[in-house]
ZAMARGU-4260 file (C-alpha; in steps of 0.2 Angstrom, whole numbers, plus 5000, padded with zeros to 4 digits):
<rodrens>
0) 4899/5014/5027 | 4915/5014/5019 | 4930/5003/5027 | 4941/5011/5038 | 4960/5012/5048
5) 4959/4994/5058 | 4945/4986/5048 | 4949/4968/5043 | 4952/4968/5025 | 4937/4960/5016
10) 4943/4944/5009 | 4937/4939/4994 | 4941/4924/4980 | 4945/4931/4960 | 4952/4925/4945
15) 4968/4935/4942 | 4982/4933/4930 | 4990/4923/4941 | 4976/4908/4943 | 4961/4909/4956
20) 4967/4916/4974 | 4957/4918/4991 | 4965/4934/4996 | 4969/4931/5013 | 4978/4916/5010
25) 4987/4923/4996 | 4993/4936/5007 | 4999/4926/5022 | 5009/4933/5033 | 5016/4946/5025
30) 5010/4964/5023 | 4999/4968/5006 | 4997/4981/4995 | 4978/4981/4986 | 4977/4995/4972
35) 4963/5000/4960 | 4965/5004/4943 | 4950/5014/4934 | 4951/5000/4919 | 4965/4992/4906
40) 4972/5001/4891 | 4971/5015/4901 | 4986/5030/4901 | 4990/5034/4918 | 4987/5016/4923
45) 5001/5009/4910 | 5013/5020/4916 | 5007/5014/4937 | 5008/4996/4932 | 5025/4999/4925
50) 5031/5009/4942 | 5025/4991/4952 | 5034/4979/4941 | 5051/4987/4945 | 5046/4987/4962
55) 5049/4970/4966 | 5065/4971/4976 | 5057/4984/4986 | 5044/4976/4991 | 5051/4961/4995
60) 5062/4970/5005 | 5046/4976/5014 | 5039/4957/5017 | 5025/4965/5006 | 5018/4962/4988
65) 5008/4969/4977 | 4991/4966/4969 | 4980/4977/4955 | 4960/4976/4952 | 4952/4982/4938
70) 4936/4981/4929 | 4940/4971/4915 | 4943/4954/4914 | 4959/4942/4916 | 4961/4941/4897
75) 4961/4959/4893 | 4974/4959/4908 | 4985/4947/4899 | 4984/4959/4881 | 4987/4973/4894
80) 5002/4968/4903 | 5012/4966/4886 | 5008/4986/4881 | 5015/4988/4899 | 5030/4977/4896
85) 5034/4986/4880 | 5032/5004/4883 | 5038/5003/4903 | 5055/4997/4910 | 5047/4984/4919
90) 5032/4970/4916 | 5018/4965/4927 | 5026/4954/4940 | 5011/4952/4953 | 4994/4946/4949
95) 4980/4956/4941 | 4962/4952/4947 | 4948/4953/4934 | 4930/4961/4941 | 4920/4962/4928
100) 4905/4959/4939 | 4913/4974/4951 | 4914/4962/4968 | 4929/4967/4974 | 4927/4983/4967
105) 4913/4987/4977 | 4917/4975/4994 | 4931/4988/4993 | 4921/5004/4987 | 4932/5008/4973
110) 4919/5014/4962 | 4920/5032/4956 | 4908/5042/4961 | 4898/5057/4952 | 4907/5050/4935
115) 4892/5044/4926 | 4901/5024/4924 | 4906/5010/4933 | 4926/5012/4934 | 4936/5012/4950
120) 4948/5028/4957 | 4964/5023/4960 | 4963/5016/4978 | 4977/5009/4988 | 4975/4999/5003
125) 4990/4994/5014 | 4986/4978/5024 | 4996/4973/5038 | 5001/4953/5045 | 4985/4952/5054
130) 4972/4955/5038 | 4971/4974/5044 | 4970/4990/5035 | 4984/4999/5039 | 4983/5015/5028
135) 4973/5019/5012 | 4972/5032/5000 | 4962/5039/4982 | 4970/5046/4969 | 4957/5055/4955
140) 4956/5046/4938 | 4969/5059/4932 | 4983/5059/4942 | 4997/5042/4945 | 5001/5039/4962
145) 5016/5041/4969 | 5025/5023/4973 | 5039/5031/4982 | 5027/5039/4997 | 5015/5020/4997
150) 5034/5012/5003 | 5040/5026/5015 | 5023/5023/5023 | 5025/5004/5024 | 5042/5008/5031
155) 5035/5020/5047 | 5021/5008/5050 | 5034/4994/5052 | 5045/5004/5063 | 5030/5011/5074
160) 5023/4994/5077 | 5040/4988/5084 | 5047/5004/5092 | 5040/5017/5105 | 5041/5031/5092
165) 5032/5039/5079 | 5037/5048/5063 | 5037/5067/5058 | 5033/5076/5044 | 5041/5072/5026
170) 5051/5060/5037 | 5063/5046/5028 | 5070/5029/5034 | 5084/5033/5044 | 5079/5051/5048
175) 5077/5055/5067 | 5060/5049/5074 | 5048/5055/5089 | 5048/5048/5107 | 5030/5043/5110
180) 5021/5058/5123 | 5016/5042/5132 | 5033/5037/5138 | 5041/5044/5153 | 5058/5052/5153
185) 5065/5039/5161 | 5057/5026/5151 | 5063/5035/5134 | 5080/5037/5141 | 5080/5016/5145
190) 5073/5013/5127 | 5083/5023/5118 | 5101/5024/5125 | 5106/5034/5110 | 5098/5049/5119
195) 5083/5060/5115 | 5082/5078/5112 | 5067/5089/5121 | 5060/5102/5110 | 5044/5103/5120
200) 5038/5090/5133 | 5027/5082/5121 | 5040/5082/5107 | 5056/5072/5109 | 5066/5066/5093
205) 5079/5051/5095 | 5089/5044/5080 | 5079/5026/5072 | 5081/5014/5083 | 5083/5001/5071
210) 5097/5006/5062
</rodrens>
């Protein structure tokens, strides 16, 4: 059975680019960010790397970092991150694990299926303070992730978990949010003095209560 929503994340220990790490302790007590890559020297994956490196400020803004698997080992990593520094506008700036023997790529279940070899899909798995996945999603072989939607979900899962309310559809940090159906009127109307407005009785937006 693969790992699910609330699972703790497997920890593991690995060689990466960045020395040996025992992943939870190298995530500590901020929120992490796990991604899969199919293999090095690889198209798409040059192009994803790339995107992270010139994430950092973003991430860090977050209380989050980012770390990459991939099937090759440490020192193909290293040839591998300077193609990346020299064809993207940003290097590798967060450790890459090498899994030659696949160990985190299967604690994890990264391996692609009905592809006739032993590379990973492009998996992401958003780990929260307490060691918990939080969110995950697979990309297919062929197509980049989108970086931009991994944050903006980082960003409602931080505000949900401090704040009675949850986030719509397409919804962006500082857009109006949802009451939680739990909360009474009254209780809404003492948590969130701004106000709320009633479309139906189980729909209430409010403006972000921590901005």
């Amino acid at each position: 059975m693969g790992l699910r929503l609330g699972d703790t994340a497997p920890n593991f220990t690995a060689e990466t680019t960045e020395g040996t790490i025992d992943f939870h302790t190298w995530l500590g007590d901020g929120w992490g960010v796990l991604m899969s890559h199919p293999a090095d020297f690889t198209p798409v994956c040059t192009t994803e790397l790339g995107t992270v490196g010139g994430l950092d400020s973003e991430f860090a803004k977050r209380n989050a970092k980012a770390i990459v698997v991939s099937v090759d080992s440490v020192d193909d990593h290293y040839k591998w991150s300077q193609d990346i520094a020299e064809t993207q506008r940003s290097g590798v700036t967060f450790p890459i694990i090498g899994d030659p023997e696949r160990k985190v790529s299967e604690l994890y279940d990264m391996i692609h299926p009905n592809e006739g070899d032993t590379s990973t899909v492009r998996s992401v798995f958003v780990i929260d303070p307490n060691k918990k996945i939080r969110m995950t999603l697979t990309y297919p072989k062929s197509a980049g992730r989108n970086f931009a939607e991994i944050l903006r979900v980082i960003d409602s899962l931080q505000l949900t978990d401090n704040y009675k309310v949850t986030t719509p559809a397409d919804w962006q940090n500082g857009d109006d949010v949802i009451v939680l159906p739990s909360l009474s009127n009254d209780e809404a109307e003492k948590l969130f003095p701004a106000g709320f407005t009633e479309l139906k009785p189980y729909l209430r937006m409010t403006k972000q209560p921590n901005l």
